[in-house]
MDTraj code that builds the backbone (N, CA, C; nanometers):
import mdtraj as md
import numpy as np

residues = "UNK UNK UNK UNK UNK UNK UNK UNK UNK UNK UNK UNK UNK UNK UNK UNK UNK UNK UNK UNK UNK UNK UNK UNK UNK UNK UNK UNK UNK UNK UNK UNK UNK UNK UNK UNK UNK UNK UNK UNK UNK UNK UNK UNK UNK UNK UNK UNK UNK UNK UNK UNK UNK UNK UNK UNK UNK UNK UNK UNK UNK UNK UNK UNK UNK UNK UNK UNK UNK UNK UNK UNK UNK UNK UNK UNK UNK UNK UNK UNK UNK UNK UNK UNK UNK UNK UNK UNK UNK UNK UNK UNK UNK UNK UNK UNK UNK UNK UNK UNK UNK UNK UNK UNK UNK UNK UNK UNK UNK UNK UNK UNK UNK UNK UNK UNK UNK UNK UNK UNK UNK UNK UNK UNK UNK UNK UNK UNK UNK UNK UNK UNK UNK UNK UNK UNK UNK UNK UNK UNK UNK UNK UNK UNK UNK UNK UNK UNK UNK UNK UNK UNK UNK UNK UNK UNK UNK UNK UNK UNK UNK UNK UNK UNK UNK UNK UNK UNK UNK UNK UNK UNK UNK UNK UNK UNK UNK UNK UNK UNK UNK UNK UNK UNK UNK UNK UNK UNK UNK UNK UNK UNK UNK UNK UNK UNK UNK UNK UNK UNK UNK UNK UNK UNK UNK UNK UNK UNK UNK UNK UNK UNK".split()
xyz = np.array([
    [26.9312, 14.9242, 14.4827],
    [27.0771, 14.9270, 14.4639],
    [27.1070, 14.9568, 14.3180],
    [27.2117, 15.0596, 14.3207],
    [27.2147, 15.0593, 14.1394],
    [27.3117, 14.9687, 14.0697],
    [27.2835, 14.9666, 13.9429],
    [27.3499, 14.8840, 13.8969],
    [27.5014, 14.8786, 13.8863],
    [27.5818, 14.7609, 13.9055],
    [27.6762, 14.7834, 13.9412],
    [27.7798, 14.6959, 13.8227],
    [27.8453, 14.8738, 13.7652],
    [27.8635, 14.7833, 13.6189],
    [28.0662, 14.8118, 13.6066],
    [28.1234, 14.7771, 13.5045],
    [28.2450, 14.7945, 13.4771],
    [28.3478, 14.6980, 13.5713],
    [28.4673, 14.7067, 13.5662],
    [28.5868, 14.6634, 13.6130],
    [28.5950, 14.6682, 13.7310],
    [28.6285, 14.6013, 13.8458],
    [28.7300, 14.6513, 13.9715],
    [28.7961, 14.5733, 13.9678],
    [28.9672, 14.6954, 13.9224],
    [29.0650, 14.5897, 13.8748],
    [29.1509, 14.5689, 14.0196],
    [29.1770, 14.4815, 14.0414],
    [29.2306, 14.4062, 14.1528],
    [29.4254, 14.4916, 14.1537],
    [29.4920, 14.4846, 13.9930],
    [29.5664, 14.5582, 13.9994],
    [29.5964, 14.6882, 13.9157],
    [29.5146, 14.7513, 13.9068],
    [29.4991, 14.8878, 13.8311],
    [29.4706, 14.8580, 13.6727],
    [29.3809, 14.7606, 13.6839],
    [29.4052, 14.7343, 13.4587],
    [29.3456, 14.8895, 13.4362],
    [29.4138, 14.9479, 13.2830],
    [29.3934, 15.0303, 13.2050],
    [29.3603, 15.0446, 13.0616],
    [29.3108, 15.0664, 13.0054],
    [29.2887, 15.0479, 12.8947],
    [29.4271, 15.0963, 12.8608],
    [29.5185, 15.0238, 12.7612],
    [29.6304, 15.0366, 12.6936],
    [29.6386, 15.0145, 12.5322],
    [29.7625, 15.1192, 12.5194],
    [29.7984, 15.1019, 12.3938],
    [29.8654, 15.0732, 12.3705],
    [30.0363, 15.0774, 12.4593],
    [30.1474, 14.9837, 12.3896],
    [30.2062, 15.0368, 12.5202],
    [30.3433, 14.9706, 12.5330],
    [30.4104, 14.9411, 12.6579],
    [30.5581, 14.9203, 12.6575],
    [30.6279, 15.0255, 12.7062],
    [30.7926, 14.9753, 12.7051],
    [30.8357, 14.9783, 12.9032],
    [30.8662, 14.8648, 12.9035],
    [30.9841, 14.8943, 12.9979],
    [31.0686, 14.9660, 13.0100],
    [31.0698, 15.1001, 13.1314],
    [31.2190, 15.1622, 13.1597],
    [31.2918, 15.1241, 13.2792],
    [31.4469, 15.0914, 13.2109],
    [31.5461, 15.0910, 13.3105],
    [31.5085, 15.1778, 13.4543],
    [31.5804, 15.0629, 13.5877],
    [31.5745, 15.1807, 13.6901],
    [31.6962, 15.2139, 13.6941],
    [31.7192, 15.3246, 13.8296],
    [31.7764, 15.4158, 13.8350],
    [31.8661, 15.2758, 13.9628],
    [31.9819, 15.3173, 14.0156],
    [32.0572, 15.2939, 14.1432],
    [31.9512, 15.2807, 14.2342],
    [31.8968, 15.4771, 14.2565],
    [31.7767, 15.5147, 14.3548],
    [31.7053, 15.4233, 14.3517],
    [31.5913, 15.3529, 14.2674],
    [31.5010, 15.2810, 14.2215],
    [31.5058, 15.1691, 14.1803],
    [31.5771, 15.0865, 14.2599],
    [31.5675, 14.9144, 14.1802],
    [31.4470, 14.8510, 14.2687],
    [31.4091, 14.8972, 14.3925],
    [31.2929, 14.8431, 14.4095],
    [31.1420, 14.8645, 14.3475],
    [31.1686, 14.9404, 14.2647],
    [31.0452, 15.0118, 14.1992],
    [31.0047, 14.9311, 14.0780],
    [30.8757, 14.8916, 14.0406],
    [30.8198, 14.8649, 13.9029],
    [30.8409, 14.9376, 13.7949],
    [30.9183, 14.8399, 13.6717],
    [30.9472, 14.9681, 13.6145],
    [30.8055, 14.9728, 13.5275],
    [30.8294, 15.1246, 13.4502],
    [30.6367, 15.1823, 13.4115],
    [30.6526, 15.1725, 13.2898],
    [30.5778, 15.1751, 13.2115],
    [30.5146, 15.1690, 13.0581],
    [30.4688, 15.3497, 13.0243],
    [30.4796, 15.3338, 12.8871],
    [30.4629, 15.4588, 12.7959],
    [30.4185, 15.4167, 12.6833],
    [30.3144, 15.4648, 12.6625],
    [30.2280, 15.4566, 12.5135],
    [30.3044, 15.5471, 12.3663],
    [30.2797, 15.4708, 12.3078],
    [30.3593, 15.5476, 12.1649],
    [30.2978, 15.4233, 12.0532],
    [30.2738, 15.5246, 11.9637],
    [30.1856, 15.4731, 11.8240],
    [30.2352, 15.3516, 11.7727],
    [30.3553, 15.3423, 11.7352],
    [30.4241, 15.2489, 11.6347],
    [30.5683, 15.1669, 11.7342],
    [30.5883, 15.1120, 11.6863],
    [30.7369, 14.9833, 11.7248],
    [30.8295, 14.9896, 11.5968],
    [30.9821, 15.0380, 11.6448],
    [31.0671, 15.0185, 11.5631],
    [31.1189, 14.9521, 11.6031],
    [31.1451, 14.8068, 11.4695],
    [31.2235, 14.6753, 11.5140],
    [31.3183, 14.6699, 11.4115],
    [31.4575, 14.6087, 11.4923],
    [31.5888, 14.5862, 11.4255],
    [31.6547, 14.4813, 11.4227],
    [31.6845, 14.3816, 11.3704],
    [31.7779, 14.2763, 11.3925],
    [31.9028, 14.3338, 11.4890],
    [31.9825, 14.2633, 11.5555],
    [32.0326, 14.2818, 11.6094],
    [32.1285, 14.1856, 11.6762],
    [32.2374, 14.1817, 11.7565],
    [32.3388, 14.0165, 11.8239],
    [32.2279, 13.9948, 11.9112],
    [32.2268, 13.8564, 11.9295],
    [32.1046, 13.8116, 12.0576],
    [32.1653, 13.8540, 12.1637],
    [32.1564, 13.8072, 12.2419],
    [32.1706, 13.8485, 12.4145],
    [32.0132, 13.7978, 12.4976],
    [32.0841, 13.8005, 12.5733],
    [31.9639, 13.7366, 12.6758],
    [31.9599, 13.8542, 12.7810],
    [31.8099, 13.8888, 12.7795],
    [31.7537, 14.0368, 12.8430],
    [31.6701, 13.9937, 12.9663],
    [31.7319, 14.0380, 13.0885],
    [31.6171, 14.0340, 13.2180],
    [31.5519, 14.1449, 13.1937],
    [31.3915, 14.0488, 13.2200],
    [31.2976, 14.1341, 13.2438],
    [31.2485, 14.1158, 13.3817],
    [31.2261, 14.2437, 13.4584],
    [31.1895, 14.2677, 13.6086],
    [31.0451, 14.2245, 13.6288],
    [31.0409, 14.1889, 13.7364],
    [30.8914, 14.1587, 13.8230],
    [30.8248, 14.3205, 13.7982],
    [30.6923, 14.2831, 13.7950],
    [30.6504, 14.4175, 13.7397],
    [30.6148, 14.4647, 13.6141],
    [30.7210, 14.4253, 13.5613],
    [30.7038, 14.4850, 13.3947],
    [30.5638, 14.4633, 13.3630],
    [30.5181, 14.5986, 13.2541],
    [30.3957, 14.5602, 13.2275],
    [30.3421, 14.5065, 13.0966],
    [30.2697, 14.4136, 13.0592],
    [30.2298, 14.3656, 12.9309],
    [30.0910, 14.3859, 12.9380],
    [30.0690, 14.4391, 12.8256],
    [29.9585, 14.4512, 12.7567],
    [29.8676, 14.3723, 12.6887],
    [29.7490, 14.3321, 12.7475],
    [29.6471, 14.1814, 12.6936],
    [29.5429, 14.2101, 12.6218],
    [29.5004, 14.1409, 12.5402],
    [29.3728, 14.1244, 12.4494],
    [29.3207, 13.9943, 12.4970],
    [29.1858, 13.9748, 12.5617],
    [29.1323, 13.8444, 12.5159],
    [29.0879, 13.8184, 12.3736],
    [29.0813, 13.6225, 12.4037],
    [29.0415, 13.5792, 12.2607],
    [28.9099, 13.5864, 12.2061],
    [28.8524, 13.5684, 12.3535],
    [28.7013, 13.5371, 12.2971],
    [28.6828, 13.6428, 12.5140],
    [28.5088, 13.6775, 12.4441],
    [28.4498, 13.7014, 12.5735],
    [28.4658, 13.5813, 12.7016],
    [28.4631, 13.6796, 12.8294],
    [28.4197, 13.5691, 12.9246],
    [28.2642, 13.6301, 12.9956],
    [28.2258, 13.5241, 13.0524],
    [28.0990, 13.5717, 13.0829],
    [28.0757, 13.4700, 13.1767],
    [28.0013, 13.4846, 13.3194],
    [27.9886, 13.4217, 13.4365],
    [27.8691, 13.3127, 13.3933],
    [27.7847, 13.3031, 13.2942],
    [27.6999, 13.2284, 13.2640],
    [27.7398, 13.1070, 13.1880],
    [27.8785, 13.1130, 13.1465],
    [27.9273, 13.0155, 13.0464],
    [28.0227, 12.9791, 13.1286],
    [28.1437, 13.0649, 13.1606],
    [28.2797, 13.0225, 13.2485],
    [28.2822, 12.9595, 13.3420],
    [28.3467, 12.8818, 13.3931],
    [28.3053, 12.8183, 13.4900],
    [28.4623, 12.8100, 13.5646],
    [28.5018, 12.7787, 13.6998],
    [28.6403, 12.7960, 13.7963],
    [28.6958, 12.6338, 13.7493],
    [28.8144, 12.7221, 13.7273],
    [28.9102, 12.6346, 13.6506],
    [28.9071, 12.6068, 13.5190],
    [28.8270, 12.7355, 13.4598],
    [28.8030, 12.6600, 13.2839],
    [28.9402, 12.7711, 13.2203],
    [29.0058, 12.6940, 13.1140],
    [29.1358, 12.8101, 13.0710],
    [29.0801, 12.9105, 12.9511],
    [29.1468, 13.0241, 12.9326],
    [29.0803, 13.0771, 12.8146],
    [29.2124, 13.1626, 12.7113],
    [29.2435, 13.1703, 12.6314],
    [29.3447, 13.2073, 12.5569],
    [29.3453, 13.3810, 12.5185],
    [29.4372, 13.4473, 12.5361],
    [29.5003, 13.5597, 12.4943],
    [29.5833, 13.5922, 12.4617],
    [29.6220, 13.7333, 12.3822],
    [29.7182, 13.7624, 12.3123],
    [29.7807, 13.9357, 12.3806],
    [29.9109, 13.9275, 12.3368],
    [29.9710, 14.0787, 12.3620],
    [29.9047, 14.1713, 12.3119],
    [29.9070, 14.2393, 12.3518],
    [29.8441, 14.3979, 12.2576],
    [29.9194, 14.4653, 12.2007],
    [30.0635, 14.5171, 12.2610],
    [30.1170, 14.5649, 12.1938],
    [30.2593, 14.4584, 12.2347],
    [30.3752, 14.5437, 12.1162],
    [30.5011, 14.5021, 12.1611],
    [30.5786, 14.5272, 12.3218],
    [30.6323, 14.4334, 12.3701],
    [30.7093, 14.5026, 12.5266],
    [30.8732, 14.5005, 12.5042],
    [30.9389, 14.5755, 12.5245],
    [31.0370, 14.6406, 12.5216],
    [31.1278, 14.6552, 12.6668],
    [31.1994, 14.6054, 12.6532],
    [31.2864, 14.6081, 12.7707],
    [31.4547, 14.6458, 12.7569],
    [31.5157, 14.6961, 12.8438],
    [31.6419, 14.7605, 12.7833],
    [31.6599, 14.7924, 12.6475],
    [31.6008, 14.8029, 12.6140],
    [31.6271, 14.8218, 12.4163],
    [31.5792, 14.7299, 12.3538],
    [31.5876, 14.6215, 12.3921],
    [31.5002, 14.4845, 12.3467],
    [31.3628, 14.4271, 12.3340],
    [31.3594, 14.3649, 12.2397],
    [31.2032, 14.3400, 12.2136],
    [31.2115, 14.1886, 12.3022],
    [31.0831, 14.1781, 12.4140],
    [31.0607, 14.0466, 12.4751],
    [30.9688, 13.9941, 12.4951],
    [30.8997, 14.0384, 12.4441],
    [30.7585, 13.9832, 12.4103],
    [30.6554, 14.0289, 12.2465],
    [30.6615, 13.9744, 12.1728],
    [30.5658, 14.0275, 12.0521],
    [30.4391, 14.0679, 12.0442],
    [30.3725, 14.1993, 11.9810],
    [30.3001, 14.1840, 11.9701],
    [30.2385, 14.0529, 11.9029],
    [30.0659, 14.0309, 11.9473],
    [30.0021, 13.9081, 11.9267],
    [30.0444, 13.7999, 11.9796],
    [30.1555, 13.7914, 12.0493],
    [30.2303, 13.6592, 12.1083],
    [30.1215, 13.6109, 12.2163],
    [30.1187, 13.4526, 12.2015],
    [29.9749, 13.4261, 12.2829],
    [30.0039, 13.4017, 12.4346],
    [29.8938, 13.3689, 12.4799],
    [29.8871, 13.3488, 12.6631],
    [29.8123, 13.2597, 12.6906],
    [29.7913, 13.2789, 12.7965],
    [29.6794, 13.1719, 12.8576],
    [29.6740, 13.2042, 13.0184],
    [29.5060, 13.1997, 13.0379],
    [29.4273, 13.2294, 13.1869],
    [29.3792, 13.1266, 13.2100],
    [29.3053, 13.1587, 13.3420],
    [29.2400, 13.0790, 13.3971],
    [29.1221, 13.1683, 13.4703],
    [28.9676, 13.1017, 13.5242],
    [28.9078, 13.1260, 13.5920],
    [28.9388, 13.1105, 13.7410],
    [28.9392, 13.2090, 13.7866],
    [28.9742, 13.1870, 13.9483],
    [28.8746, 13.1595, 14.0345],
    [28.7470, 13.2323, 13.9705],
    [28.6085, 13.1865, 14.0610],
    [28.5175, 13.2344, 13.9598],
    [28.4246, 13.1938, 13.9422],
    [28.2777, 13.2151, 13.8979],
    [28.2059, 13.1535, 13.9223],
    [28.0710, 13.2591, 13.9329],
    [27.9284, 13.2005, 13.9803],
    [27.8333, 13.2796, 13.8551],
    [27.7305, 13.2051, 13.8407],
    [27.5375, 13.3011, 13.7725],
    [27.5395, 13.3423, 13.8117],
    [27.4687, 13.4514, 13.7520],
    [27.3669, 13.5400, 13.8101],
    [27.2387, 13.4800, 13.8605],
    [27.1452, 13.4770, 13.9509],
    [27.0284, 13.3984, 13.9693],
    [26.9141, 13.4734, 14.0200],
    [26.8060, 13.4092, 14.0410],
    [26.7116, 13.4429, 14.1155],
    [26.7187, 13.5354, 14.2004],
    [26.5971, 13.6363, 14.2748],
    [26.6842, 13.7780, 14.3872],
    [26.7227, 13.8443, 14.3680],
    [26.7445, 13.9187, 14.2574],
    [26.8856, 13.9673, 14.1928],
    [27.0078, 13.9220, 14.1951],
    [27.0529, 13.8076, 14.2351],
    [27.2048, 13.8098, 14.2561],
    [27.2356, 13.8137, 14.2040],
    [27.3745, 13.8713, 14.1430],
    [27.4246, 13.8916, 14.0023],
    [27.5200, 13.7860, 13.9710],
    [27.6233, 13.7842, 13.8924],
    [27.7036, 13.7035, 13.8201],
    [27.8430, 13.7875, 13.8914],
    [27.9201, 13.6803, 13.9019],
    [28.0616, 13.7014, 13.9426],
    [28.1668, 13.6592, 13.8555],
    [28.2609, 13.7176, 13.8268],
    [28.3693, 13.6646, 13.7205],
    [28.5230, 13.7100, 13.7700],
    [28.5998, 13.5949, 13.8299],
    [28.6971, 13.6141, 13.8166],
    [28.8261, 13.5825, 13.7337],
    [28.9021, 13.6599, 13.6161],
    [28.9717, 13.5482, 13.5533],
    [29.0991, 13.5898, 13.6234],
    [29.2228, 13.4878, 13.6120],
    [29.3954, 13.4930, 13.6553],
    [29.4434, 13.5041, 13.5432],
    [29.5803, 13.6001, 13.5028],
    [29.5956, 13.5505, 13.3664],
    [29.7672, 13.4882, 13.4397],
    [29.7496, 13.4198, 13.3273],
    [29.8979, 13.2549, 13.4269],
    [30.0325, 13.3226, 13.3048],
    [30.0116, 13.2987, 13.1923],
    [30.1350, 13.3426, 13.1036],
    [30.1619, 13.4247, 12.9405],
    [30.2589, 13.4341, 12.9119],
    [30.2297, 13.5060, 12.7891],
    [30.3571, 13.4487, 12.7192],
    [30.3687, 13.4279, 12.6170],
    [30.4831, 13.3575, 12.5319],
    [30.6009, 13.4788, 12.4718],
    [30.7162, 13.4509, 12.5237],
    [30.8586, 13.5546, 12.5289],
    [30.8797, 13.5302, 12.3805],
    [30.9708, 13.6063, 12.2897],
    [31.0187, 13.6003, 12.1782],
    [31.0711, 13.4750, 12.1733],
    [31.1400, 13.4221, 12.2485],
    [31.2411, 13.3258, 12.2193],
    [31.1029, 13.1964, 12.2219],
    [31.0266, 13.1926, 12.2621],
    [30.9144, 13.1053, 12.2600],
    [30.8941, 13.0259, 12.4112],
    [30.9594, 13.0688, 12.4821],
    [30.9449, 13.0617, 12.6564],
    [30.8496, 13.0765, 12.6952],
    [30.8035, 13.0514, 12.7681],
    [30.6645, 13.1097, 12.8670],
    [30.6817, 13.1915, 12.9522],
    [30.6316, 13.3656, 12.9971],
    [30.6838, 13.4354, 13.1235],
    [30.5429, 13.4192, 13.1873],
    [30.5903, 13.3857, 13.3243],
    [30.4771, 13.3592, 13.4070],
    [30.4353, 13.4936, 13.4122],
    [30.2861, 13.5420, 13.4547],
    [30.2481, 13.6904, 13.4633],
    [30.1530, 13.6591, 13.6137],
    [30.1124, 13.7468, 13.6507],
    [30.0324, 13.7880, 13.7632],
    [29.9169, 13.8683, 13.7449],
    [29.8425, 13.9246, 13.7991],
    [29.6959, 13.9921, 13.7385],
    [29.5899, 13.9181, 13.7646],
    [29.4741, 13.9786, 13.8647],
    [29.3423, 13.9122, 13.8922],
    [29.2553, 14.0242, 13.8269],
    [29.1653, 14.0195, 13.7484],
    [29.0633, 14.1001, 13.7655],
    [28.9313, 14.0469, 13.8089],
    [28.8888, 14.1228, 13.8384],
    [28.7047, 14.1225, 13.9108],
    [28.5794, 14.1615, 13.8071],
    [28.4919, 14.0828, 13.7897],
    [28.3530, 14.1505, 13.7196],
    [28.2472, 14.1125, 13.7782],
    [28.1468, 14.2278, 13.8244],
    [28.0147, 14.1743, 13.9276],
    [27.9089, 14.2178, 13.8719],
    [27.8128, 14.1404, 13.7816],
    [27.7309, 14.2038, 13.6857],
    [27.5995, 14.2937, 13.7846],
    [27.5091, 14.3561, 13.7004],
    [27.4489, 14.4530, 13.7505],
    [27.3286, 14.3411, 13.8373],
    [27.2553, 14.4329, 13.9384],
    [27.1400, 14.3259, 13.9893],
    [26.9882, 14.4139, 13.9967],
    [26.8883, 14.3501, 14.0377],
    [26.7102, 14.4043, 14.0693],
    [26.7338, 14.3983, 14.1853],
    [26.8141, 14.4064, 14.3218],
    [26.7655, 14.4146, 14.4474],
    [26.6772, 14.5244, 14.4839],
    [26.7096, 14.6364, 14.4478],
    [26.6478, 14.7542, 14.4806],
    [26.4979, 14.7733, 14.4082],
    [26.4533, 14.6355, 14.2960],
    [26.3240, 14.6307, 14.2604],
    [26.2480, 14.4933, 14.3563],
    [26.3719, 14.4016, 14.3750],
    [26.3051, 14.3282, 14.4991],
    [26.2263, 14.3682, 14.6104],
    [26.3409, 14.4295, 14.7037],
    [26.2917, 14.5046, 14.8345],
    [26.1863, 14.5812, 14.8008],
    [26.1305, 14.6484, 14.7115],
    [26.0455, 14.7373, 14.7125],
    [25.9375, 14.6631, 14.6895],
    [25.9599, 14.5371, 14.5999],
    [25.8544, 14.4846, 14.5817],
    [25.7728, 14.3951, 14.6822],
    [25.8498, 14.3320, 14.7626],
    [25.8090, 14.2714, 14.9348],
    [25.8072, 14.3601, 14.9811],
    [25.8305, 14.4940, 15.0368],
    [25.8062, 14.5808, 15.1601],
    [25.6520, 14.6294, 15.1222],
    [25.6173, 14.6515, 14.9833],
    [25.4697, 14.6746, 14.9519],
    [25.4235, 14.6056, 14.9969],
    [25.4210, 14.4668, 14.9492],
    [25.3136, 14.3278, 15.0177],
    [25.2940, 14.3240, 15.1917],
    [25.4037, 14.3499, 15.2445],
    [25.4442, 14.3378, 15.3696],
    [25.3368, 14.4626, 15.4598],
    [25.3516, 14.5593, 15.3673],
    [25.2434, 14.6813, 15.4347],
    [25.0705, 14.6275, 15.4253],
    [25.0519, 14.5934, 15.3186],
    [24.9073, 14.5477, 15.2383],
    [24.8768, 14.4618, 15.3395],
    [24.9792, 14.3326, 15.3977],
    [24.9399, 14.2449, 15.4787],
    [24.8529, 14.1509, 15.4256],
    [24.9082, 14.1375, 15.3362],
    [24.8625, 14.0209, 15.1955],
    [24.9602, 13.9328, 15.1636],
    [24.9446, 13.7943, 15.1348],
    [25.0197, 13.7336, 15.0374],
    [25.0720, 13.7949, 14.9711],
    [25.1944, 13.8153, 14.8650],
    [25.2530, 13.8482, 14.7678],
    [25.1829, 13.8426, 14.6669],
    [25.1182, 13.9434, 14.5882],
    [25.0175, 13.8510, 14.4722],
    [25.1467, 13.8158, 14.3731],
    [25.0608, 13.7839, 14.2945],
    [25.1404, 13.7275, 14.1739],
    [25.2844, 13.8290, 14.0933],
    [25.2188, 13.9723, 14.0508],
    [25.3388, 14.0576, 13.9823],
    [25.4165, 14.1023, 14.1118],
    [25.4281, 14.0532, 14.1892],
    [25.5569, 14.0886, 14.3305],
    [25.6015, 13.9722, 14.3742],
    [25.5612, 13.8202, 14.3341],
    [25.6338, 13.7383, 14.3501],
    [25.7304, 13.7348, 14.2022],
    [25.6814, 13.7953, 14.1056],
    [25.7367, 13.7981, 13.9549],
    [25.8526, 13.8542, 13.9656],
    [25.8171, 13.9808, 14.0815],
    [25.9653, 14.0824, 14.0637],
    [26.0378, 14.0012, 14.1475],
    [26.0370, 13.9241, 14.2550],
    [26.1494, 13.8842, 14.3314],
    [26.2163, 13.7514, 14.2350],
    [26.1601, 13.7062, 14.1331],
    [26.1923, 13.6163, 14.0199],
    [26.2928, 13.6443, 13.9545],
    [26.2876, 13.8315, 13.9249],
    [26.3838, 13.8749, 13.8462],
    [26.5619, 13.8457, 13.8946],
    [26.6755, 13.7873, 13.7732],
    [26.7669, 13.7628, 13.8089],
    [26.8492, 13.8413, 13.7813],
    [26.9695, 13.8671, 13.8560],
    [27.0642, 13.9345, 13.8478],
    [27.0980, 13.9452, 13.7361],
    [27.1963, 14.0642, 13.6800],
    [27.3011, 14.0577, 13.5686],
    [27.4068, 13.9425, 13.5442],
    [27.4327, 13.9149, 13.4651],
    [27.5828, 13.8568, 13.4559],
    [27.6827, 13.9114, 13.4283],
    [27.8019, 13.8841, 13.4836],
    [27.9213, 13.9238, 13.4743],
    [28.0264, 13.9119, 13.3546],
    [28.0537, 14.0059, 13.2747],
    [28.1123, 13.9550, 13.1342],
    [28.2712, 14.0690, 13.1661],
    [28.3336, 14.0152, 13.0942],
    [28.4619, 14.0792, 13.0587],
    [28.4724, 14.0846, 12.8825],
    [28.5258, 14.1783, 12.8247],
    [28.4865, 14.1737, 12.7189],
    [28.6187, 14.1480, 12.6071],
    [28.6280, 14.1581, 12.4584],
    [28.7557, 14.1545, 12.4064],
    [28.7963, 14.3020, 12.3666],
    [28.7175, 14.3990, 12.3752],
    [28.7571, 14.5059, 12.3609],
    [28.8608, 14.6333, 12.3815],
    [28.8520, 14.5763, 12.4776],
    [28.9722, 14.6960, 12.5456],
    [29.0492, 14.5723, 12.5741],
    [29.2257, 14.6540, 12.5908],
    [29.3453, 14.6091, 12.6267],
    [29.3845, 14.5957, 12.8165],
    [29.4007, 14.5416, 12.8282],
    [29.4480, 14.5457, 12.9926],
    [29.5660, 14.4790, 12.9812],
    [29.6040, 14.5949, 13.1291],
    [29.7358, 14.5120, 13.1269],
    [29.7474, 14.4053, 13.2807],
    [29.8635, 14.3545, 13.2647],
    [29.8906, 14.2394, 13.3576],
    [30.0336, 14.1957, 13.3732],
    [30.0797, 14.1825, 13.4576],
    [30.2274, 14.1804, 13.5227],
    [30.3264, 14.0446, 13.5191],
    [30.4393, 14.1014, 13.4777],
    [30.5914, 13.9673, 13.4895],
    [30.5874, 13.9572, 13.6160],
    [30.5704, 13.8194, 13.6610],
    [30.5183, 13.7619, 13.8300],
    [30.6879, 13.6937, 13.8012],
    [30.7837, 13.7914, 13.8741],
    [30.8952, 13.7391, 13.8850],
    [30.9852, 13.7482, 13.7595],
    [31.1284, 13.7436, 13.8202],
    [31.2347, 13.7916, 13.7359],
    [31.2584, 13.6815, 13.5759],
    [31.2488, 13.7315, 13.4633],
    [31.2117, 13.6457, 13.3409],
    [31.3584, 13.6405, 13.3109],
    [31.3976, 13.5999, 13.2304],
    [31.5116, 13.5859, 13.1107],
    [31.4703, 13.5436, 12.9385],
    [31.4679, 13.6436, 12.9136],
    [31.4453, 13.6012, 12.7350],
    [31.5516, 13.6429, 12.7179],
    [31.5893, 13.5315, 12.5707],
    [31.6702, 13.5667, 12.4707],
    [31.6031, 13.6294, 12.3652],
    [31.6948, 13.7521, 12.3013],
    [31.6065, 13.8304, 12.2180],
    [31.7321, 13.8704, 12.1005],
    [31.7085, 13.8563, 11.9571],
    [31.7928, 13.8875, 11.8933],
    [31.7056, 14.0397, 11.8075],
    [31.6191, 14.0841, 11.8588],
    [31.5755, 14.2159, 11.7831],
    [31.5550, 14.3129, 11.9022],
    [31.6482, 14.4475, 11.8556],
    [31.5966, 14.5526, 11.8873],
    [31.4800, 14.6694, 11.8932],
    [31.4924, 14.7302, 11.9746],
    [31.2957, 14.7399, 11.9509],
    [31.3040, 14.9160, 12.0514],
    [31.2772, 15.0026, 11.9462],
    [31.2150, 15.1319, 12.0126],
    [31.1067, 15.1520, 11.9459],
    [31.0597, 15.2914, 12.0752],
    [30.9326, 15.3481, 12.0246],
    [30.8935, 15.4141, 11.9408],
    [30.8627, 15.4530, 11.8286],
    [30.8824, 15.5608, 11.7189],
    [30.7179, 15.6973, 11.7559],
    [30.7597, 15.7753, 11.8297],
    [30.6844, 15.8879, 11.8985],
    [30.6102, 16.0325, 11.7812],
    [30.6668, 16.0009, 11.6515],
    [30.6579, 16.0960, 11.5785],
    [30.7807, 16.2426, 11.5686],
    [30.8335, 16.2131, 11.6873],
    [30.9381, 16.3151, 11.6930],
    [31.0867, 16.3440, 11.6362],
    [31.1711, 16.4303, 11.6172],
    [31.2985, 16.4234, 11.5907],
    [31.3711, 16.4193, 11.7132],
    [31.4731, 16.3251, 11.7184],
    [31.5634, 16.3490, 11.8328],
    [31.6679, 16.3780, 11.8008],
])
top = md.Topology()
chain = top.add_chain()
for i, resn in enumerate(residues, 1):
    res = top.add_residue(resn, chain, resSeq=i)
    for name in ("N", "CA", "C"):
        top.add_atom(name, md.element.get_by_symbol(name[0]), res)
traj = md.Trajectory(xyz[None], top)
């Protein structure tokens, strides 16, 4: 079996760079609204107001530290931050670096057999400008790589020979799976689980390099 490496993101994570909310349309209020990458954040003071943000919206995450199926364990919490600024009607509602907090949803080792390592984290919230908590949504999956395909080969030999296992083919079925790590490197994103309300007294566009 080959090794079985990277993400399967449960809801499309991407590696990201920054993220605005757009207004929907009449047509489109059932729709998520989508994110657009752009280099820089222009921020303005501005009158507060209190800005709904839609189910959906997307925020952009950094973990704090690695997770890894050999250390994590279900139900252990682990801390993160925004990646970029989020932007909603014109408004800034979430800061960049503004922190969060996950949880493990399941993990197991990697062990003996190859079995590999499993890692699931939840991420639960991310802290609004006003210093609120917005609940978020987002599972991802990590299933580290495994030796099955050096196992089986290594018993189906013995099995032909019609021998005990000698010793270097009981060694290979010894060999243990990969473990499952998620890393701090890349940005993912992860979702407003339900309709938010921040108060926000700064305005906030994208600055694209362009003239308008």
């Amino acid at each position: 079996m080959k090794r079985l490496t990277g993400l399967i993101l449960a809801f499309s994570f991407t590696t990201f760079a920054g993220a605005e909310a757009q207004t929907t349309s009449p047509a489109q209020t059932n729709s998520a609204p989508q994110a657009t990458a752009a280099p820089t954040t222009l921020l303005k003071p501005t009158r507060q107001r209190v800005v709904t943000v839609p189910p959906g919206t997307i925020v952009p995450i950094l973990l704090d530290r690695k997770l890894s199926s050999q250390i994590d364990k279900t139900n252990d919490t682990f801390t993160l931050k925004a990646a970029a600024d989020v932007i909603v009607d014109g408004m800034l509602v979430i800061a960049k670096d503004a922190p969060g907090q996950g949880h493990i949803d399941s993990a197991s080792k990697s062990g003996m057999f190859g079995r590999p390592g499993m890692l699931i984290p939840a991420f639960d919230w991310v802290t609004g400008v006003d210093g609120k908590k917005i609940h978020m949504t987002g599972t991802q999956v990590s299933v580290g790589g495994d030796n099955t395909g050096s196992m089986v080969a290594g018993a189906a030999a013995s099995t032909v020979a019609g021998a005990i296992i000698p010793f270097a083919g009981f060694a290979t079925l010894l060999v243990g799976g990969k473990k499952a790590e998620i890393g701090t490197d890349k940005p993912y994103r992860i979702f407003v689980d339900g309709t938010a309300h921040v108060t926000s007294n700064v305005a906030g566009t994208y600055n694209d390099g362009y003239a308008h």
